[in-house]
C-alpha positions as CSV (number, residue, x, y, z in Angstrom):
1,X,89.1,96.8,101.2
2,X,90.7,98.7,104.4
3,X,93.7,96.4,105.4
4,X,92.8,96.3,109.3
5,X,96.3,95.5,110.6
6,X,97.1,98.8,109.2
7,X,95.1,100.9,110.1
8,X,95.4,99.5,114.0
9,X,99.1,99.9,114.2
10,X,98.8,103.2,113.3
11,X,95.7,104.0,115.9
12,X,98.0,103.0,118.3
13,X,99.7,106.3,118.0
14,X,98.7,108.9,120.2
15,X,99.4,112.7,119.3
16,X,99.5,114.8,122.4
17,X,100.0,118.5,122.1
18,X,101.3,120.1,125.3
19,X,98.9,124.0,126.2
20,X,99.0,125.1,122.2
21,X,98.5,128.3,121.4
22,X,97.8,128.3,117.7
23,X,94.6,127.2,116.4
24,X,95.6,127.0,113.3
25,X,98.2,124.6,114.2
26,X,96.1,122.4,116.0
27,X,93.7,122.4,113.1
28,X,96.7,121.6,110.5
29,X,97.8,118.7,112.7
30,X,94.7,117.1,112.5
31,X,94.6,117.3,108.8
32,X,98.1,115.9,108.4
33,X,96.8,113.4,111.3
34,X,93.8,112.4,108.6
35,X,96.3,112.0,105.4
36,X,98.8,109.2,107.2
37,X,95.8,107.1,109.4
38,X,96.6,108.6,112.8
39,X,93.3,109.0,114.7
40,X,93.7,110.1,118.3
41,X,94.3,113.2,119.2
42,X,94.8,114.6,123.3
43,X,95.5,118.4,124.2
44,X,96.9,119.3,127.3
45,X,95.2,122.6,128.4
46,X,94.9,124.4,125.5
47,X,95.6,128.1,125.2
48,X,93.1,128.6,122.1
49,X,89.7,127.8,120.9
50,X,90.3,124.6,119.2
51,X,86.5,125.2,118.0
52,X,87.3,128.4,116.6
53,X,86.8,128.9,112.9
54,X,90.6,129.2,112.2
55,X,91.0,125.6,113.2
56,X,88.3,124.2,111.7
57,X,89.3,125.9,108.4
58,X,93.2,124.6,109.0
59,X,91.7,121.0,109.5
60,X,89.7,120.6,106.3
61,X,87.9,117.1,105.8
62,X,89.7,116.2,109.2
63,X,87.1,118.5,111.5
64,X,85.7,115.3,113.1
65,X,89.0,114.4,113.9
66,X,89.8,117.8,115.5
67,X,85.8,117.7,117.1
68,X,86.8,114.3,119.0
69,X,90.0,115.9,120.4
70,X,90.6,114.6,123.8
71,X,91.4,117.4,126.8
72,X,93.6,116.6,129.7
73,X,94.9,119.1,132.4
74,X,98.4,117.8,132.9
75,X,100.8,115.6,130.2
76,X,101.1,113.3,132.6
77,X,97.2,112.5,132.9
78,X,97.4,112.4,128.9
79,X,100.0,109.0,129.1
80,X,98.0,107.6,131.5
81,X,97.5,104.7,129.2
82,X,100.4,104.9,127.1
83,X,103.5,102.4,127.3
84,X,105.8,104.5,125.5
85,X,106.2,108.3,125.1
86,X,108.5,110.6,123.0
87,X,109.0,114.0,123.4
88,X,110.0,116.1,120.4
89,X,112.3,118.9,121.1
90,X,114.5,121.1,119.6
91,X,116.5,122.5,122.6
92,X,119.7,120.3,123.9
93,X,120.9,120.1,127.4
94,X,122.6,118.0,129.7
95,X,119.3,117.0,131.3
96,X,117.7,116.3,128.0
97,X,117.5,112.4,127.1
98,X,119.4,110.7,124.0
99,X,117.8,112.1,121.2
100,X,116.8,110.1,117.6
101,X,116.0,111.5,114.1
102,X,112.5,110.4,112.9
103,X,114.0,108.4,110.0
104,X,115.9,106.5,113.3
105,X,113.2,106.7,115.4
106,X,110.0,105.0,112.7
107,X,110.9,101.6,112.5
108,X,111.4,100.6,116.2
109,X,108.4,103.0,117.4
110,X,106.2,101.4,114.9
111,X,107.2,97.8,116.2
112,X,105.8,99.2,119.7
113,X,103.0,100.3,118.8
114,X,102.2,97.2,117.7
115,X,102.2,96.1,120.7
116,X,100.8,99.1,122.8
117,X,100.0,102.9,122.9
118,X,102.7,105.4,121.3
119,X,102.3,108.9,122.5
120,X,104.0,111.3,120.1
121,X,104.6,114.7,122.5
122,X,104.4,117.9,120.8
123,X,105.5,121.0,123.2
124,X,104.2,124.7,123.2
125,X,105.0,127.3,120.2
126,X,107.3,129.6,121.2
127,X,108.7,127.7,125.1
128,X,108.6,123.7,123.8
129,X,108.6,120.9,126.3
130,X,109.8,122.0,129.5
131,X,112.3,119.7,131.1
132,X,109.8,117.9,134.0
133,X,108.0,117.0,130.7
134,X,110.4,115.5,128.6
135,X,111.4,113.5,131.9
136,X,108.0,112.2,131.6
137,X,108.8,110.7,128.0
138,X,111.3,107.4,127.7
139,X,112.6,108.9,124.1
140,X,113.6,112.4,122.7
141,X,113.0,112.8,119.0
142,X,114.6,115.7,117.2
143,X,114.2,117.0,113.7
144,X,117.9,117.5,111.6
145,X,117.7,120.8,110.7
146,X,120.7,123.6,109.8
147,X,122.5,124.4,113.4
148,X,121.4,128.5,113.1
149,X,117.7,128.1,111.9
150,X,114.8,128.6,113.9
151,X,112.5,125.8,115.5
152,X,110.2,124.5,113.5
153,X,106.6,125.4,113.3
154,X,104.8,122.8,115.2
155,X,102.3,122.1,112.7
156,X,105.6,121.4,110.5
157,X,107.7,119.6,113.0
158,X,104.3,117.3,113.1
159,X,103.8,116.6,109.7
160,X,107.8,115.9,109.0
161,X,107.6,113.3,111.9
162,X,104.2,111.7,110.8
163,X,105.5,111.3,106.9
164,X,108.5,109.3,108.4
165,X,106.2,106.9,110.9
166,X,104.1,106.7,107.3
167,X,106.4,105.6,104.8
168,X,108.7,103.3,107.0
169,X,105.4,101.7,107.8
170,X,105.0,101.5,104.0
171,X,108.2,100.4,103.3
172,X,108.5,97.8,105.9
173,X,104.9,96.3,105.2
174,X,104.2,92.6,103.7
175,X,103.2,92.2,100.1
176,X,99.6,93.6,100.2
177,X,99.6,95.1,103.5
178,X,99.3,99.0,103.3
179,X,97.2,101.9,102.8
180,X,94.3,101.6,100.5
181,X,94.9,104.1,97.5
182,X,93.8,107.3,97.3
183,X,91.6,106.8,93.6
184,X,90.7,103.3,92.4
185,X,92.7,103.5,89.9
186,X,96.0,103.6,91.7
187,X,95.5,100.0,92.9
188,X,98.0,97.6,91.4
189,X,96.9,96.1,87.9
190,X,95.2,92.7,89.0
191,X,97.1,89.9,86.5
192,X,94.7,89.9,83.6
193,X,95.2,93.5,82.6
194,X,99.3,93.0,82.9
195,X,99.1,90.2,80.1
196,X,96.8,92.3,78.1
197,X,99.2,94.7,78.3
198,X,102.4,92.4,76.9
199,X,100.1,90.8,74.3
200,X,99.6,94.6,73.1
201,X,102.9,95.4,73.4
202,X,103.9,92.6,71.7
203,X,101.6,92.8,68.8
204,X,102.6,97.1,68.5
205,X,106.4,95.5,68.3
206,X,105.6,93.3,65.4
207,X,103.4,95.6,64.2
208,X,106.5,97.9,63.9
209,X,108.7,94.5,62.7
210,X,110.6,94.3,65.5
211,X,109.1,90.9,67.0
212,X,110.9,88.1,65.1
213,X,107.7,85.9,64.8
214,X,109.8,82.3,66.0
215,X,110.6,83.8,69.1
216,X,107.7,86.3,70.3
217,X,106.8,84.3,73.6
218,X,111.0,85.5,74.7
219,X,110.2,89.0,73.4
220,X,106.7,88.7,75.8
221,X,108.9,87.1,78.6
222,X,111.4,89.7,79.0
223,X,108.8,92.6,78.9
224,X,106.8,91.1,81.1
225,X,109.7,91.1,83.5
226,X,109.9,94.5,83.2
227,X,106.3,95.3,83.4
228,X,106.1,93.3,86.6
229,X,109.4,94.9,88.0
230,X,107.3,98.5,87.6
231,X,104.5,97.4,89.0
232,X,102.6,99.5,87.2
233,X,98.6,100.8,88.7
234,X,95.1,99.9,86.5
235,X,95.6,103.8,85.0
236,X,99.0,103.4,84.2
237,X,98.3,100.5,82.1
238,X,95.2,101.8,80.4
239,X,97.4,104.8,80.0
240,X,100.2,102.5,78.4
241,X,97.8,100.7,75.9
242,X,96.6,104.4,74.7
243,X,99.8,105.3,73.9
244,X,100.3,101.6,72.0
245,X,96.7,102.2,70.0
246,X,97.9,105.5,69.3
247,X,101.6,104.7,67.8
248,X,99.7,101.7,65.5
249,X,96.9,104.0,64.6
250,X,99.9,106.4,63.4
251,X,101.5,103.1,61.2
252,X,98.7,102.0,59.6
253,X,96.5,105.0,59.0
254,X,99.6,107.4,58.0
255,X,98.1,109.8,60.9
256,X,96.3,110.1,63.7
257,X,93.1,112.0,64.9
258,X,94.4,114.8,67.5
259,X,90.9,114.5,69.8
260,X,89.3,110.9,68.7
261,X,92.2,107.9,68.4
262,X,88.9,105.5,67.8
263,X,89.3,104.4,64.1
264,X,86.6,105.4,61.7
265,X,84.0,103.1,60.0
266,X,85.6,101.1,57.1
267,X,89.2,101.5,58.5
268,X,91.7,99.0,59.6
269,X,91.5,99.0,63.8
270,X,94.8,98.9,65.3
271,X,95.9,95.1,66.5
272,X,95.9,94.9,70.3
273,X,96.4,91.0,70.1
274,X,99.7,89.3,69.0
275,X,98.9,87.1,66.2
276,X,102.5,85.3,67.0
277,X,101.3,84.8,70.7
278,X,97.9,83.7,69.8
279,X,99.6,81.4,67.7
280,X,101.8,79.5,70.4
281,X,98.9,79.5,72.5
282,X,96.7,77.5,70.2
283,X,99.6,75.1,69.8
284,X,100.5,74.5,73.2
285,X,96.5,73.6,73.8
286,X,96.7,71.4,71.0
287,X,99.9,69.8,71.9
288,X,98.9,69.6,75.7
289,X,95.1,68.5,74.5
């Protein structure tokens, strides 16, 4: 389910790109725009068809995005409605404000724009922001880089900024608040499927004779610590328990099939239940009954 509180802090960034001239640039922002949940997207008199096929093709699945662009005639009609605005540049100057990283700059941008509109200010190709601009902007965000390189491309200077704002929003975000995955399967295991794990684990171990059979709810303990210290996604644990069927297939059949690890009629079935577990469990009912 799309976590809402999400998703909202991170509409409340604004992407303003100041008369670009690349349209494949535009059209690359607004796919990296698409991958980390930023939405909006103003251009301040653009010098290039932003409809062109060059920046459809650069934007991918993010066309709509790049089709519900915003136009403005002047930066300063573009943060009209913004509380907050930073200007990236890569040119220093006396008259040019403090400047922050964007590792420095994610955290406390993303506890404004929880509050209000962040506009992100992206200057031209080949002349940046000019200096009446940056004025315009309460914040100067610059990109470490190696003293005698070149600027960055803006589509890269965009996408290096946006992947900070992204994970320290991931980073910083309460247990089960964050971006919904990318496949199903990269959700985290729900509880049931972790202790089917261990209790396969376990019975592989003993399996193997490594469990001693008086103490196999310690053995289950500690690797469920583990387990739940990884954290591990619903395809990482059905990956885990192939490997585990696999590896007992091996010890009891002598060898295992190279394209079909199901066992054959009339064979012994690998164990995926600890008999030592089960065991405790029945007596603890018992004893608690």
């Amino acid at each position: 389910m799309k976590n809402d509180s999400f998703h909202e802090r991170l509409e409340n960034f604004i992407i303003v790109l100041v008369q670009p001239k690349g349209a494949g640039n535009v059209g690359a922002i607004a796919r990296a725009m698409s991958h980390f949940g930023l939405t909006t997207l103003r251009l301040v008199a653009p010098q290039c068809d932003v409809k062109s096929v060059e920046a459809r093709s650069m934007a991918m699945s993010a066309q709509p995005l790049l089709a519900s662009a915003e136009h403005y005639a002047t930066l300063r009609d573009a943060l009209q409605d913004c509380a907050w605005a930073v200007a990236t540049s890569r040119r220093l100057g006396r008259n040019r404000k403090p400047t922050m990283s964007p590792r420095e700059g994610a955290r406390p941008l993303i506890e404004r724009a929880k509050e209000a509109r962040v506009a992100l200010v992206f200057g031209r190709e080949d002349k940046g922001l000019r200096t009446d601009e940056v004025d315009l902007c309460q914040e100067r965000l610059l990109i470490p880089a190696v003293s005698e390189s070149e600027s960055f491309n803006l589509s890269q200077a965009a996408l290096l900024i946006f992947w900070e704002i992204f994970m320290e929003k991931q980073k910083n975000a309460p247990s089960g608040e964050g971006a919904e995955p990318s496949y199903p399967g990269d959700r985290p295991a729900p509880r049931d499927k972790i202790e089917g794990l261990v209790d396969h684990l376990v019975a592989t171990l003993e399996l193997i004779g490594f469990v001693p059979h008086h103490h196999p709810e310690r053995v289950a303990r500690s690797f469920r610590d583990l387990i739940d210290r990884i954290k591990p996604s619903d395809r990482e644990v059905r990956m885990m328990r192939g490997v585990l069927r696999q590896a007992a297939w091996k010890v009891l059949n002598g060898a295992a099939p190279p394209e079909k690890p199901v066992a054959p009629e009339g064979t012994e079935e690998p164990i995926e239940e600890s008999p030592s577990l089960a065991a405790k469990r029945r007596e603890r009912l018992i004893r608690n009954a």
